[in-house]
C-alpha positions as CSV (number, residue, x, y, z in Angstrom):
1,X,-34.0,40.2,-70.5
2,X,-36.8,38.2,-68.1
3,X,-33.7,38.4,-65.0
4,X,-33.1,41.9,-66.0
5,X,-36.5,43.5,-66.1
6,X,-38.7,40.6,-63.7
7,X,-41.2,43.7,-62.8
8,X,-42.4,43.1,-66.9
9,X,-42.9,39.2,-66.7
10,X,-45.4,37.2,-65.9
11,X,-44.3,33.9,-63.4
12,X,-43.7,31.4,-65.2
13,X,-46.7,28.4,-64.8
14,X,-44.0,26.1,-62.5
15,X,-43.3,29.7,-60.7
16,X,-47.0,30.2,-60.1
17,X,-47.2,26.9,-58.7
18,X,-44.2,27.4,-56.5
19,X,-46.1,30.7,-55.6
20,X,-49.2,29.1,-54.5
21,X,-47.6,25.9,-53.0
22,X,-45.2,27.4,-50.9
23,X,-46.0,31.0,-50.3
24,X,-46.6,33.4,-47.6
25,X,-49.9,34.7,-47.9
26,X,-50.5,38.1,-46.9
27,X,-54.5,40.6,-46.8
28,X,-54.8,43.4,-46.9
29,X,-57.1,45.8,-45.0
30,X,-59.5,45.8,-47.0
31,X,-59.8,41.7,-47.7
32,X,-60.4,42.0,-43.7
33,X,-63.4,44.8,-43.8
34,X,-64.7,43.9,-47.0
35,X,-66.0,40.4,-44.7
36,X,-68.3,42.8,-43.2
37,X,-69.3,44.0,-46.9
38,X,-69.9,40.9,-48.2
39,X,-73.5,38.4,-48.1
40,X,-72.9,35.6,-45.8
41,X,-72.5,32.7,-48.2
42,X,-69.5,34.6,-49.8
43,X,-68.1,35.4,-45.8
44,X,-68.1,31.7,-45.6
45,X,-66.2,30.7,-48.6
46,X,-63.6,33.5,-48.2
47,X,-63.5,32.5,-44.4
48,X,-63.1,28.7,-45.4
49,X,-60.1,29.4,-47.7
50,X,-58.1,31.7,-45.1
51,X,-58.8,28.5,-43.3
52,X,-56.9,26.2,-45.1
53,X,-54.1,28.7,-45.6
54,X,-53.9,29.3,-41.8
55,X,-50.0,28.5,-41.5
56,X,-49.2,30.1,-44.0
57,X,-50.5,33.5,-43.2
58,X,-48.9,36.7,-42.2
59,X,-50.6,39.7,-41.4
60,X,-48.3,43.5,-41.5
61,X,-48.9,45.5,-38.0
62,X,-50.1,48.3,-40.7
63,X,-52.7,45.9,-41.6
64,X,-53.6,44.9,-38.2
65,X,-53.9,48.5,-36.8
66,X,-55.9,50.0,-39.9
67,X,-58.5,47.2,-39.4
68,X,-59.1,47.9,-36.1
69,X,-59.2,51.4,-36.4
70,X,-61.8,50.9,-39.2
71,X,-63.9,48.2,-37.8
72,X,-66.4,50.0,-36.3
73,X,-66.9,52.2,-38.8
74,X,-67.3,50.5,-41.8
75,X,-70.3,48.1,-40.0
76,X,-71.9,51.9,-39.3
77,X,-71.7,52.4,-42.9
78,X,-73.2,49.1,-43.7
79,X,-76.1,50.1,-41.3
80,X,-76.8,53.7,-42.7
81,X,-77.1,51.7,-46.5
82,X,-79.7,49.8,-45.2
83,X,-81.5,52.2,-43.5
84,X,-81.0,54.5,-47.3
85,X,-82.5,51.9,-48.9
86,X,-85.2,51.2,-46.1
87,X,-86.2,55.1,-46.8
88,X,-85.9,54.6,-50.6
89,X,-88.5,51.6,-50.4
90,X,-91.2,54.1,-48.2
91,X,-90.6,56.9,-50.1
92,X,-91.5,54.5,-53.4
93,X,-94.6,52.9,-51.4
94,X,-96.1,56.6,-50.8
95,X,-96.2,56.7,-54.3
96,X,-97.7,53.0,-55.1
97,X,-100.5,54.4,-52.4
98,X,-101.2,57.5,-54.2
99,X,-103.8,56.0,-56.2
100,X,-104.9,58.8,-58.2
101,X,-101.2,58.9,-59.8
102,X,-101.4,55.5,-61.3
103,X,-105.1,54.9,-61.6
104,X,-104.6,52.4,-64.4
105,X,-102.7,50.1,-61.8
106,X,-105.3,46.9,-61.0
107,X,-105.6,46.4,-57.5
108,X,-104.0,43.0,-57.9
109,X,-101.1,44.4,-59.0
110,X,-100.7,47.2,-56.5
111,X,-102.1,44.4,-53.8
112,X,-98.2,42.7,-55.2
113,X,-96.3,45.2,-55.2
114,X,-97.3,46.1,-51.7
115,X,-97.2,42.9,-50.1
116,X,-93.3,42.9,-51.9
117,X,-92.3,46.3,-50.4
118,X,-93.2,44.9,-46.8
119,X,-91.6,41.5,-47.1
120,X,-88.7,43.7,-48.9
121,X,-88.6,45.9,-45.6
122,X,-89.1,43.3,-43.3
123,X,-85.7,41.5,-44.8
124,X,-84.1,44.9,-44.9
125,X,-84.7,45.7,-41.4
126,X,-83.8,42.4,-39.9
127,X,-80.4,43.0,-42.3
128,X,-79.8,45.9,-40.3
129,X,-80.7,44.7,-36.6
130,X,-78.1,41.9,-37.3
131,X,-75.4,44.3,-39.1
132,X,-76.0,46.6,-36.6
133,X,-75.5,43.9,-33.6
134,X,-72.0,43.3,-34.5
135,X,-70.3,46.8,-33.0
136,X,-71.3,44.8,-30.0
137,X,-71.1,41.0,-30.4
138,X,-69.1,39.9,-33.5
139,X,-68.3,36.8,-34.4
140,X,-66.4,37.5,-38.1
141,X,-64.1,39.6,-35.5
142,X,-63.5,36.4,-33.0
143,X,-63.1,34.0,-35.8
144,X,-60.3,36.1,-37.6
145,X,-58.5,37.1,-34.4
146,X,-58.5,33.2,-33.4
147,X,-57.1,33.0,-37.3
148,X,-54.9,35.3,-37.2
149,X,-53.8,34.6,-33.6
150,X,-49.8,34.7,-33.7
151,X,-49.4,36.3,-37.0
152,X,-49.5,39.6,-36.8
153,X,-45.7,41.6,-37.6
154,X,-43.9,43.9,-35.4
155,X,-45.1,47.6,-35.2
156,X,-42.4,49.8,-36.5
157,X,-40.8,52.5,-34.1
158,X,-41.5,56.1,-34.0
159,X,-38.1,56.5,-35.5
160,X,-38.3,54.2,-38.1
161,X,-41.9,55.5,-39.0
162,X,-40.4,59.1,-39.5
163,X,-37.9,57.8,-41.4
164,X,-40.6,55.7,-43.9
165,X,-42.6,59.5,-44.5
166,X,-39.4,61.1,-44.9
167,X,-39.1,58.4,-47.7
168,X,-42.6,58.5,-48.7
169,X,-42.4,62.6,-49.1
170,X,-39.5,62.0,-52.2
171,X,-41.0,58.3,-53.5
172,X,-44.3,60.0,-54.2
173,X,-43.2,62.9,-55.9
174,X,-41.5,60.7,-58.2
175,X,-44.7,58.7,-58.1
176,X,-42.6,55.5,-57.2
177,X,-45.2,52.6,-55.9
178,X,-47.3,52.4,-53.5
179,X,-49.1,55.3,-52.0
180,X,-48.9,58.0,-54.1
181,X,-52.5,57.8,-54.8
182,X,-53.1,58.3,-51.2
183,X,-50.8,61.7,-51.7
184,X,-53.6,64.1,-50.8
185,X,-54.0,62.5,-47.4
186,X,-53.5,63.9,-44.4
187,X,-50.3,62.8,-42.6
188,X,-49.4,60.0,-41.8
189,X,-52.6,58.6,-43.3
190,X,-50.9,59.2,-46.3
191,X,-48.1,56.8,-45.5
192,X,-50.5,53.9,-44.5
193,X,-49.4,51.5,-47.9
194,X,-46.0,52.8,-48.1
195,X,-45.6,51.9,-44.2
196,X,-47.9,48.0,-45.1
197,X,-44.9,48.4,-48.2
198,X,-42.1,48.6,-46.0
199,X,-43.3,45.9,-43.6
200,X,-43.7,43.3,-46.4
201,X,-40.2,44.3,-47.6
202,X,-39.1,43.6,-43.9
203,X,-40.4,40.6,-44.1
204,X,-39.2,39.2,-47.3
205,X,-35.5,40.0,-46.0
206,X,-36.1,37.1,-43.6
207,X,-37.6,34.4,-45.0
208,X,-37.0,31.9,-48.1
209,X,-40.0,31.2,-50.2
210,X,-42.6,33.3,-52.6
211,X,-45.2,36.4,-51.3
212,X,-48.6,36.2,-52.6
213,X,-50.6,39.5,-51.3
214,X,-54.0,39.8,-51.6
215,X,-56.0,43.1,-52.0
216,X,-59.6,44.4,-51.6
217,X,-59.0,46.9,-54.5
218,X,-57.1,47.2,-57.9
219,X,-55.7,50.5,-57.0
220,X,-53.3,52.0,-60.0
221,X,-50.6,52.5,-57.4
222,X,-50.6,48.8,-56.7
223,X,-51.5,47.2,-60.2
224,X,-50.4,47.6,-64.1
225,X,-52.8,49.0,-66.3
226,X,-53.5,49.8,-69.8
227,X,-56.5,49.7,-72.2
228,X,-58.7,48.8,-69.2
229,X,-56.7,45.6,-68.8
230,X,-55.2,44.8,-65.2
231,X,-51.8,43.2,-66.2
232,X,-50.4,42.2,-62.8
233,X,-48.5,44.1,-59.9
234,X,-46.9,47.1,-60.7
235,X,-43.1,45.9,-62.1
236,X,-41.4,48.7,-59.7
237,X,-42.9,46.3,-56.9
238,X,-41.5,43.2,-58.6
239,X,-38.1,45.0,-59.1
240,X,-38.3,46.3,-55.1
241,X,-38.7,42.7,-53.8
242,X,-35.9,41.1,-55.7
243,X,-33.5,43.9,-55.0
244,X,-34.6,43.5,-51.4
245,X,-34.2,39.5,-51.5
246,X,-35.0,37.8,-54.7
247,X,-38.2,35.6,-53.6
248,X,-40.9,34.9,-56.1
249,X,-43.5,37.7,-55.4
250,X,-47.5,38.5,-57.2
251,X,-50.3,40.4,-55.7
252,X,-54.0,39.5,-56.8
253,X,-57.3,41.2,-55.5
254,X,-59.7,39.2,-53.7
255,X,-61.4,37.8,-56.5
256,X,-58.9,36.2,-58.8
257,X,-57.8,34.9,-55.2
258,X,-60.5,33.0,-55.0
259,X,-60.7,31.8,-58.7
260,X,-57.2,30.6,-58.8
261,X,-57.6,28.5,-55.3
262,X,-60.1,26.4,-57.2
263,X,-57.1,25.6,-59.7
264,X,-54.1,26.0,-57.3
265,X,-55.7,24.8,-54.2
266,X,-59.2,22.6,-55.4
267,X,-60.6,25.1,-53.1
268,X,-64.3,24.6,-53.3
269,X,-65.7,28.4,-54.1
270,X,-69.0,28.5,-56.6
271,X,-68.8,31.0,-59.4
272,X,-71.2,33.3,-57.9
273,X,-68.8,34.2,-54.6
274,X,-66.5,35.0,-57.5
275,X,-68.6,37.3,-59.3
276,X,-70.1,38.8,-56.2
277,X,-66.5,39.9,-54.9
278,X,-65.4,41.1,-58.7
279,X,-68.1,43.0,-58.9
280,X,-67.7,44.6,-55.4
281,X,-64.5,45.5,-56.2
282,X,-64.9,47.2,-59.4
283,X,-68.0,49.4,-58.2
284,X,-65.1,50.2,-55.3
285,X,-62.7,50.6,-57.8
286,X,-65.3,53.4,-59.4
287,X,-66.4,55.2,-56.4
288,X,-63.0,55.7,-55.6
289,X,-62.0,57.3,-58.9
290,X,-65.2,59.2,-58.9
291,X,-64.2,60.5,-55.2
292,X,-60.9,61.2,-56.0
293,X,-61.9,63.5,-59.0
294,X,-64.1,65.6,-56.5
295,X,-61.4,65.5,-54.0
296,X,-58.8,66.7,-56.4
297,X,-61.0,69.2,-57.2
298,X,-61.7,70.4,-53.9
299,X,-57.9,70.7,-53.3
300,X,-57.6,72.9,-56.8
301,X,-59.9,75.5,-55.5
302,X,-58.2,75.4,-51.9
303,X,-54.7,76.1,-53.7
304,X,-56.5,78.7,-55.7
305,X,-57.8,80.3,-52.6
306,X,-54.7,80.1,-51.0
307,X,-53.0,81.5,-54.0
308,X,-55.0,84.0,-54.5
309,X,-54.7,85.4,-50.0
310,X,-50.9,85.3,-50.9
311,X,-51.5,87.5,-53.9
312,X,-54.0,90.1,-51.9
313,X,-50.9,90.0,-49.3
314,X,-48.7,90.8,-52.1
315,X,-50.9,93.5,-53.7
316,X,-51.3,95.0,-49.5
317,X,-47.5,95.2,-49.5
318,X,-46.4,96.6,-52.7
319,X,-44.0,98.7,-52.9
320,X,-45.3,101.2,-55.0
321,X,-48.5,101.4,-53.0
322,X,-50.8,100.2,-56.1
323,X,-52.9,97.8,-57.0
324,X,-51.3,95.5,-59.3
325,X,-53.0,93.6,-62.4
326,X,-56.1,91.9,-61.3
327,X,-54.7,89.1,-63.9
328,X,-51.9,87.9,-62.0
329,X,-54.2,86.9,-59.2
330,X,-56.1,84.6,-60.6
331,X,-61.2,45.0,-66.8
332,X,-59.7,42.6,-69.1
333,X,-58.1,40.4,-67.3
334,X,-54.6,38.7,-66.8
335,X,-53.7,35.8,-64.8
């Protein structure tokens, strides 16, 4: 059954080995901008292991493109939070200062909690002068594009691009994996994974040993769920590889990346890096749910909208000149 349905089995412990021994190793976006998310002693270890995986690093055009695109950006974003929480920390010293609202505060304690609020914006705003510094000098952006120097995959032509969202259009009505979370996209935004899909796909054809792909997110598309557990990559993904050339192949997001290194590799990564990342990635994981819920919902009352202009155009046009009905127009983990 195992060689019949591999998409619903979990590699085998010599497998994983083979898997992190031997095999290509391929990031996704959002490993790439989620350096720029990150504190600096997590940047480092991350940094250090892409390192020691250098040659064996491959990195889709897809990816390549959408990081660049995104760069700038996501570092404006990371300003703008700091400058949120610089005017959350004012707005909640205004209050410490209004004396007459807490009059049973002692004037040590409110002496404290100032002197904390301006040591707390002083590190804040020297956060943001050096987040802020790196549209313009960056240095995560040289070291990756040293690391990454020569590894980069072929862009795909305009032909074979249309021929991909052609694809996409039937694969996510069928809801086959990935991108058909990303449906409500604009085109060809829409296509961005299926495209990053394609390109993998492309490149297991030619080679001879295992794909390990690492993501930023645990996006259903990408990953097997239930009860709240992550089981492992979707099994049509699994079933898509070996059809295309039957190499060993397991996705893991950033953090269980770094926690199996330690045991694959005797990478050297503490346990707080790996909580850091874990929990980045579920609050991500969250937001995004929480945005596609009021996204989905925006699109429900657009459709309604425009359901309801091609019923007034109906009702304009009737044949019998009336109005018709006014009802009809209405995280366990795995390995």
């Amino acid at each position: 059954m195992r060689k019949l349905f591999p998409g619903y089995y979990s590699p085998s412990q010599e497998e994983f080995e083979k898997i992190w021994q031997e095999g290509l190793i391929i990031f996704d976006t959002n490993v790439l901008l989620d350096l720029y998310r990150y504190s600096e002693n997590t940047v480092k270890s991350l940094v250090e292991v892409m390192d020691s995986l250098e040659k064996r690093i491959w990195i889709p055009f897809q990816v390549s493109k959408e990081y660049h695109k995104n760069l700038n950006s996501v570092i404006s974003d990371q300003v703008r939070k700091y400058e949120s929480s610089i005017k959350t920390l004012i707005e909640f010293k205004k209050q410490i200062d209004e004396k007459r609202s807490h009059p049973f505060l002692s004037e040590a304690l409110t002496t404290e909690i100032e002197d904390f609020c301006g040591k707390f914006d002083r590190e804040l705003e020297d956060k943001k002068a050096i987040v802020k510094q790196l549209i313009i000098s960056n240095p995560i952006k040289e070291k990756l594009a040293d690391l990454l120097d020569g590894k980069i995959g072929a862009e795909f032509s305009k032909e074979e691009l249309e021929k991909i969202y052609s694809e996409g259009e039937k694969r996510y009505k069928e809801q086959i994996p990935p991108g058909f979370g990303d449906v409500k996209k604009p085109i060809p935004d829409r296509y961005g994974d299926l495209i990053f899909w394609k390109e993998i796909l492309k490149k297991n054809s030619e080679i001879d040993c295992p794909i390990l792909l690492i993501t930023g997110d645990k996006k259903d598309d990408w990953y097997l769920k239930e009860l709240g557990l992550t089981i492992g990559p979707r099994p049509e993904l699994i079933e898509e590889i070996k059809k295309n050339k039957d190499n060993l192949f397991y996705i893991y997001p950033t953090d269980k990346f770094l926690k199996y290194s330690k045991e694959y590799l005797q990478t050297k990564v503490d346990d707080e890096t790996i909580k850091e990342v874990g929990e980045f990635i579920l609050d991500n994981y969250k937001n995004i749910q929480s945005s596609k819920l009021e996204s989905e919902s925006f699109y429900e009352i657009v459709e309604e909208v425009d359901e309801c202009e091609e019923c007034d155009n109906e009702v304009l046009t009737n044949n019998e000149g009336e109005i018709e009905d006014s009802s009809e127009i209405e995280e366990g983990e795995s390995h």
